[in-house]
C-alpha positions in Angstrom: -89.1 45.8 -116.5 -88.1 48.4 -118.9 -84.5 49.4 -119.6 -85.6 52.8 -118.4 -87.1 52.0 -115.0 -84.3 49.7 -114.0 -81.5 52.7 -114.4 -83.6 54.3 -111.9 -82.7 51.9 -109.5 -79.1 52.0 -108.5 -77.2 49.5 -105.9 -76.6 52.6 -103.8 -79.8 52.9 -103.5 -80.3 49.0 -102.9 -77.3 49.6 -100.4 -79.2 52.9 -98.4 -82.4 51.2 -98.0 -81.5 47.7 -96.8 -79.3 49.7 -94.3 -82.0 52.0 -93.4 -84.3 49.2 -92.4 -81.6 47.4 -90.7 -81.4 50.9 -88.7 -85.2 51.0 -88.1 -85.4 47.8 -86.4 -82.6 49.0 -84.2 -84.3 52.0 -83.1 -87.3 50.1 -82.6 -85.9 47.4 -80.6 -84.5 50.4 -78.5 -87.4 52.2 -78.6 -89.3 49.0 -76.9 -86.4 49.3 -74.6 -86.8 52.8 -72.9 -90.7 52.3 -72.9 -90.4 49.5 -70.4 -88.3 51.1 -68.1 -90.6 54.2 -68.5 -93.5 52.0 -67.5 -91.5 50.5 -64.6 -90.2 54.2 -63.4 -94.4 54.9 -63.5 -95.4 51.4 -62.0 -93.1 52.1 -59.2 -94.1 55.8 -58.6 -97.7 55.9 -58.8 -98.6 52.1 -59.4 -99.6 50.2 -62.6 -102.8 51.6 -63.2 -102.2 55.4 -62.9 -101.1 58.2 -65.3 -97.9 59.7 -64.7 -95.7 62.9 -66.0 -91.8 63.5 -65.1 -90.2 66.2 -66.6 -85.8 66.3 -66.9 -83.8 68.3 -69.2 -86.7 70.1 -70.7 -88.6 67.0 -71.5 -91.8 65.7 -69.9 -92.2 62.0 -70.0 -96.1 61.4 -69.8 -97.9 58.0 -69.1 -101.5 58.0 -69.8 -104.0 54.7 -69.1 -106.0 53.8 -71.9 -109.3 52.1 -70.5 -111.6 50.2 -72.9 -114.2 48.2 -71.3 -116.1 45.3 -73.6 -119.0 42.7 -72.6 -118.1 39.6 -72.0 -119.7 37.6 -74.8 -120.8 34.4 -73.6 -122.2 35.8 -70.4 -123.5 38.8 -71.7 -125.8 36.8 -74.0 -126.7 34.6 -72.0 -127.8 37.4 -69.6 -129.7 39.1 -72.0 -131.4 36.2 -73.4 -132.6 35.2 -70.1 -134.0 39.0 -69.3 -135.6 38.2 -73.0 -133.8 41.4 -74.6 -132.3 39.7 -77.8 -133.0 43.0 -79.6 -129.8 44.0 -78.2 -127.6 40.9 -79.5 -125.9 41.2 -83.1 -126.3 38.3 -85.1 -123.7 38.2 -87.7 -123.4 36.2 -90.6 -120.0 36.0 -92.2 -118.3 32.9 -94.5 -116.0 30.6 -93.0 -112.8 30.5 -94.7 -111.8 26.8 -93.3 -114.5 25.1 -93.8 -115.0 26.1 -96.9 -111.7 25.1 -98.2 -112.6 22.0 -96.2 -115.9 21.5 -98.2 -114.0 22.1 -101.3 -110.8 19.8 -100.6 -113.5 16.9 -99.6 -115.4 18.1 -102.6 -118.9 18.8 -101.1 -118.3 22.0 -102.9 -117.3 23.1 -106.3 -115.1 25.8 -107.1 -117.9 26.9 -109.6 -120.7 26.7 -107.2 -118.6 29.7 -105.5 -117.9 31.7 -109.1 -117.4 34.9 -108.3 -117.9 35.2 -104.4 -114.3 35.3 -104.1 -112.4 38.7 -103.5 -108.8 38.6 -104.0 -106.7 41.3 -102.3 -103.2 42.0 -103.9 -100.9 43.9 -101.9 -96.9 44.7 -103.3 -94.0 44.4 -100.5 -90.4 45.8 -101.2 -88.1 43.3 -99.6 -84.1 43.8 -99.9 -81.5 41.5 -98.7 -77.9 41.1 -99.5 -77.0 38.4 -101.8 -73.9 37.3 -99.8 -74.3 37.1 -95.9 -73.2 40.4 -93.6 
């Protein structure tokens, strides 16, 4: 790194973030807090299933249920197979990351063979601890 770009970066800076993130967690962990005892206030109230609204102080707390509903796989293909309607089963062909390493560690596979097949994702990560322990 340049001389330039590292003035830029000051231990106050260092100092603000590291306690920053040390706040977020804490407000997350407290966040996750008051949701659970909003869901059991609205589990108690109206049941676990059911959409709920309170409103104190000026606020309205709101619980709304999601619902996603999704086949079954194993059953679901079988069932369709057996009404012969395979048109409506995906077939999808995708590379298995274990066994390949497995083929290449037990060298049924070359490295080569694979030549540019492989996609490599790079994604940076800012991590900042204190040197000495707090």
């Amino acid at each position: 790194m340049g001389k330039n770009k590292e003035s830029l970066i000051t231990g106050e800076m260092l100092n603000r973030y590291y306690e920053l993130n040390k706040k977020k967690k804490e407000i997350e962990v407290e966040m996750n807090q008051l949701k659970e005892t909003f869901q059991s206030y609205f589990n108690q109230q109206v049941g676990s299933d059911h959409k709920g609204e309170l409103t104190i102080n000026g606020y309205k707390l709101q619980r709304q249920i999601r619902k996603m509903e999704k086949y079954q796989e194993e059953e679901t293909i079988k069932r369709l197979e057996d009404l012969r309607m395979t048109d409506l089963i995906q077939v999808v062909k995708k590379p298995d990351d274990g066994k390949i390493k497995a083929a290449l560690n037990l060298g049924l596979l070359q490295p080569n063979q694979l030549e540019g097949c492989v996609v490599t994702t790079l994604s940076p990560a800012i991590s900042v601890k204190p040197i000495t322990p707090r």
